[in-house]
Steps between C-alpha positions, in 0.01 A plus 500: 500500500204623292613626135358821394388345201483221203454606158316233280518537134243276250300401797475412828668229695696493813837598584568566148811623459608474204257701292716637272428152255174656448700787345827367379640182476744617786630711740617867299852511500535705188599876482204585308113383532137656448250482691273224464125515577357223723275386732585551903385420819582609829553349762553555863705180680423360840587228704262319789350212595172288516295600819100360565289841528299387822808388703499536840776295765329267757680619845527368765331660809657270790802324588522103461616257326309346171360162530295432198576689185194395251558698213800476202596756268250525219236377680151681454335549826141681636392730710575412899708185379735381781851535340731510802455364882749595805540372781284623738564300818591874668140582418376245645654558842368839493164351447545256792575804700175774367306203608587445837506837528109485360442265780608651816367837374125319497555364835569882590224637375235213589300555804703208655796758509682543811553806461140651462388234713735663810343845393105337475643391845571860615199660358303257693668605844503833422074513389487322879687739649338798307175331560536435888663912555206616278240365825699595719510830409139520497498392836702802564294750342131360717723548787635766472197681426402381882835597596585136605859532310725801460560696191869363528327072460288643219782660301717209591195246333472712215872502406554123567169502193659706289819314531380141421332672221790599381616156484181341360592727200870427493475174443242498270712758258736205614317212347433737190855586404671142612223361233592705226810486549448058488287541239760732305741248572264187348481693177850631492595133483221353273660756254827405573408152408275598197842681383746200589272251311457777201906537502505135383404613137796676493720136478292444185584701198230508227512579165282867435290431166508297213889433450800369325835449755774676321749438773555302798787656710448270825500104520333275764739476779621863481468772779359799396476854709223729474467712211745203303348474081414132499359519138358716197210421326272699301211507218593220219336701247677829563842429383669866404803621388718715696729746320775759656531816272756770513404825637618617110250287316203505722334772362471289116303251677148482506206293576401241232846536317617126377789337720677226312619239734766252535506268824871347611365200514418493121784723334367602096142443556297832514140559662276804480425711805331852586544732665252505803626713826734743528606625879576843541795468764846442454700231644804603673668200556460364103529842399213423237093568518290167536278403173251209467368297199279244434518198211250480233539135514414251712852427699432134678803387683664842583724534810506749718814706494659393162720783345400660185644753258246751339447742190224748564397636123464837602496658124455362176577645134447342132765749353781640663829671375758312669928546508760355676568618832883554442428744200352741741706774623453609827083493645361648176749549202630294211762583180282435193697449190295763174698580187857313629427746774504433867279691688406457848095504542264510805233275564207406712542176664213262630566147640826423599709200559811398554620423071167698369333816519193649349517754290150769476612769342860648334582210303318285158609194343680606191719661741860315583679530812842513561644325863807714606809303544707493832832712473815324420 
């Protein structure tokens, strides 16, 4: 849960909670006190985690098992390094297959093919045939002109022409269509082989870029589906810091504002971040917008994924006028003690937290104030 705020009082540090030493020695729990003039900071709270900026997840785009995983965790890799090899004996297979395939279409489409060698065979008979009824029916026509045939032969010789014409053509548009349609076939299959040998790349997961592996997620031995995460890796030198913010607090925070940081790993020891992206969407299943920052010191040895608390110094003052929290009555009132007098007075708050407030206007510090006492 993100807190709405942190008040630091005498300087900055994180998770500070007890600021009231830099104002009193301790906690109020008098029924009178002035308010005291001090430094303050404020500070918005977030939790996260260590992410690399570049990541991406190597996937896998084929089903197999993994025989040689070549990579560890933390190992720095380059661009088109192997990293992961499956099986692929299924690929092969389907290679065996494209090429037969590749083989028999050839013979199909050579001019050794039986079938365009039965058509070559018809087109022969049928230029014979056209050949042979194209004399005779010139035959016809001389003699007919002497009237040594009827009109009935003539017509007859002209038809039987016409009709192993026909034919001639036929199988000609024959021979064309049964060779396209080989020759369709020959490529059809020397892509289907081109794509069969290509799909063996897919059994070899590379790294993309420079990179540092993050994560591995799958070991040698293990099956993985398509679409299974196998491992993250991502730019070594882009380690950020990813914050969650309350929808209540996002609008304090602002590029460049300084992030104080404390990892899990290494509880009381603070590093210095900014702030460097800030995404406009809200996320409905942290209930929190997404913020990033970077280090402004080298950070060798980070994981990915370690937990981290945050303060985001979203305002800072030299001189503030600061009370108790549990001398204020109700959002904006407080019972100010003048002249052995009580009098209640209303003020002007600023930064609030849970045992301070800020006072801007209503109230000085020669003025004492007075904590009402529960009823008896």
């Amino acid at each position: 849960m993100n807190r709405s705020k942190v008040i630091f009082v005498g300087g900055v540090g994180l998770m500070v909670v007890a600021m009231a030493l830099s104002i009193t020695s301790c906690k109020p729990k008098m029924d009178e006190v002035s308010p005291k003039l001090a430094p303050v900071t404020e500070a918005v709270f977030a939790s996260g985690s260590i992410e690399p900026k570049d990541a991406y997840t190597l996937t896998s785009i084929s089903d197999g098992f993994i025989v040689k995983c070549l990579v560890t965790e933390n190992d720095l890799v380059r661009d088109g390094q192997l990293l992961f090899q499956l099986d692929s004996r299924q690929q092969h297979t389907q290679v065996n297959i494209a090429e037969t395939n590749v083989t028999y279409a050839k013979i199909s489409a050579s001019n050794s093919s039986p079938a365009l060698r039965q058509i070559k065979a018809q087109i022969d008979a049928a230029r014979i045939k056209m050949q042979t009824d194209s004399i005779t029916l010139g035959r016809y026509e001389h003699l007919f002109t002497t009237n040594s045939v009827s009109k009935q032969d003539l017509d007859n010789a002209r038809l039987n022409y016409q009709s192993s014409l026909s034919a001639l053509q036929a199988n000609i548009e024959s021979y064309r269509v049964t060779e396209n349609k080989v020759n369709q076939e020959l490529n059809n299959s020397v892509s289907q082989l081109k794509n069969a040998e290509e799909g063996f790349k897919y059994y070899d997961l590379v790294a993309i870029g420079a990179s540092k592996v993050y994560q591995i997620f799958k070991k040698q031995g293990d099956l993985v589906r398509k679409g299974d995460q196998v491992a993250q890796l991502g730019n070594p030198d882009s380690i950020v810091v990813n914050l969650d913010i309350d929808e209540g607090n996002i609008s304090k925070v602002q590029l460049n504002q300084q992030v104080l940081v404390e990892l899990n790993t290494e509880k009381n020891k603070t590093y210095e971040a900014r702030i460097s992206k800030i995404y406009p969407h809200f996320n409905e299943t942290s209930q929190s917008y997404k913020v990033e920052a970077r280090f402004l010191q080298e950070m060798p040895g980070l994981i990915s994924g370690t937990q981290l608390q945050a303060n985001i110094i979203v305002s800072k003052k030299d001189k503030a006028l600061l009370i108790p929290h549990v001398y204020m009555v109700g959002t904006d009132k407080v019972v100010v003690k003048r002249n052995d007098k009580t009098d209640t007075v209303k003020v002007t708050t600023g930064i609030v937290s849970d045992e301070w407030i800020e006072v801007l206007t209503g109230l000085t510090t020669s003025d004492v104030l007075v904590k009402l006492r529960a009823a008896k």
